[in-house]
Residue, then its C-alpha position, 0 to 999 in steps of 0.5 A: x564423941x563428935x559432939x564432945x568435939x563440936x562443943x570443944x571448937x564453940x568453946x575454942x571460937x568463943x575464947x578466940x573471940x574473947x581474947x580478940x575483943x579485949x585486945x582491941x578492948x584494952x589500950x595502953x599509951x605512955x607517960x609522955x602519950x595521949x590516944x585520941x579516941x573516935x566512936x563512929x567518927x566523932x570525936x570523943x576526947x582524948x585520954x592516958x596515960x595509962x591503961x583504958x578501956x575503949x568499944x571494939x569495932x566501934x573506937x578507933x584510937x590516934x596516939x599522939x607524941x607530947x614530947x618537944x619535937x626538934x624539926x630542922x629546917x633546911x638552908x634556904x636561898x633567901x634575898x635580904x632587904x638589901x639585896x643580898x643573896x644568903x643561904x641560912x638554915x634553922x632549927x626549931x623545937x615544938x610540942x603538941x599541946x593539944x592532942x585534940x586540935x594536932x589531929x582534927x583540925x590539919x591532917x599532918x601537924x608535923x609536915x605543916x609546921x615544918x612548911x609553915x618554918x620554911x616559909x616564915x623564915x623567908x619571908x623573915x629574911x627578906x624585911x631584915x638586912x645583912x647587918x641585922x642578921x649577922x649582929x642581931x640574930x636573937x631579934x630574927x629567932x623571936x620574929x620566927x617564934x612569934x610568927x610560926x607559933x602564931x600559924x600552928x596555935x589552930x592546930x594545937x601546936x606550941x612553938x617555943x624555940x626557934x634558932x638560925x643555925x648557919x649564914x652562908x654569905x656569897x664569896x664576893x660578899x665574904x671578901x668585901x667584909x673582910x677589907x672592910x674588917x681590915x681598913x677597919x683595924x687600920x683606922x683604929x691603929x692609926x687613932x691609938x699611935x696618933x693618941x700616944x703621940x698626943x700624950x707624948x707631946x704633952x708630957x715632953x711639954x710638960x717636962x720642957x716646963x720643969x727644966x726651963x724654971x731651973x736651969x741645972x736640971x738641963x745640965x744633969x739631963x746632958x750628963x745622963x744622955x752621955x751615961x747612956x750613950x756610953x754604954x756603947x764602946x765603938x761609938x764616937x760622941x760629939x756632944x754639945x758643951x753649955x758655955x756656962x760649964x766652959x766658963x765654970x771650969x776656966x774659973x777653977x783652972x784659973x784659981x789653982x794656977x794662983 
């Protein structure tokens, strides 16, 4: 019976040995996965997804995420080209397009294109001034791909998006803006009222031209004012009579006394 038992433990460390090699044999990466695979420290290739099979002991798999990564980028106090101090954040979105290049070629793709977008965006925010910033915003976004997506191209890294969030201008920057926004609307205030004055003029010339070729027309002006002003019970009118009126009437009183 003992070597029953002995038999029985090989077999046992045998199936225990099978089971642990193929584990390590087998390998399974996602859809959106790739596993990087070095034998005996060089670099074989990348494979997946899927299932595969890769040398136990001798393999040595690195999975790598394909999917767009959203990486924050944190306020920074920068100096525009215009002395001004500005704190502005960003976000920006990037994938791994080669599982190859994000793990030889830079030991932590994911920390080095977030201190690459650090330092771009400073350096982007200091060649740009204020004005530029707060209205041409899509112009710094394309400046800031451009530049991080060129950095990290070595290292298998496609920057597609990258966006300024937020600006945080100083106090005395935001009151200084705000007057001038103000004085702003009054000059625009002031230029309508002095256009409607313009037009009104011209149409009280125009009109002033149509009543002196006929005479009459002055007289049935002067009877709508008197129509509109006596809508006003508690008023006292003392209105200016044409001579010609004056004479029209003594002529009629003078006919019907004959």
């Amino acid at each position: 019976m003992d070597w029953l038992t002995g038999v029985a433990c090989v077999f046992g460390v045998i199936a225990l040995f099978i089971v642990v090699v193929g584990s390590a044999a087998i390998k399974i990466v996602q859809e959106y996965e790739r596993g990087v695979i070095f034998r005996l420290g060089r670099l074989v290739g990348a494979k997946g997804p899927g299932l595969f099979l890769i040398i136990p002991f001798i393999d040595r798999m690195v999975k790598v995420d394909l999917r767009v990564i959203t990486l924050d980028i944190p306020a920074q106090e920068c100096i525009t080209h215009d002395n001004v101090t500005v704190k502005v954040n960003a976000v920006a979105y990037f994938r791994v397009v080669s599982p190859n290049d994000a793990i030889v070629q830079v030991e932590d793709y994911r920390r080095a294109t977030w201190q690459i977008a650090q330092t771009s965006l400073r350096n982007v925010i200091g060649q740009s001034e204020l004005d530029e910033l707060l209205a041409h915003r899509e112009k710094i976004n394309e400046q800031l791909q451009h530049i991080i997506d060129e950095q990290t191209e070595p290292w298998g890294v496609k920057v597609s998006i990258v966006e300024v969030k937020d600006v945080e201008l100083p106090q005395t920057m935001q009151r200084a803006m705000a007057r001038q926004a103000e004085a702003e609307r009054e000059k625009r205030a002031k230029i309508i009222h002095a256009e409607g004055e313009s037009q009104a003029a011209q149409t009280l010339a125009k009109a002033a031209d149509i009543i002196g070729t006929a005479p009459a027309a002055i007289q049935l002006r002067y009877l709508q004012t008197l129509t509109e002003i006596a809508v006003e019970k508690n008023s006292t009118i003392i209105f200016p009579v044409p001579i010609d009126i004056l004479n029209t009437l003594s002529n009629l009183l003078d006919k019907e006394t004959k």
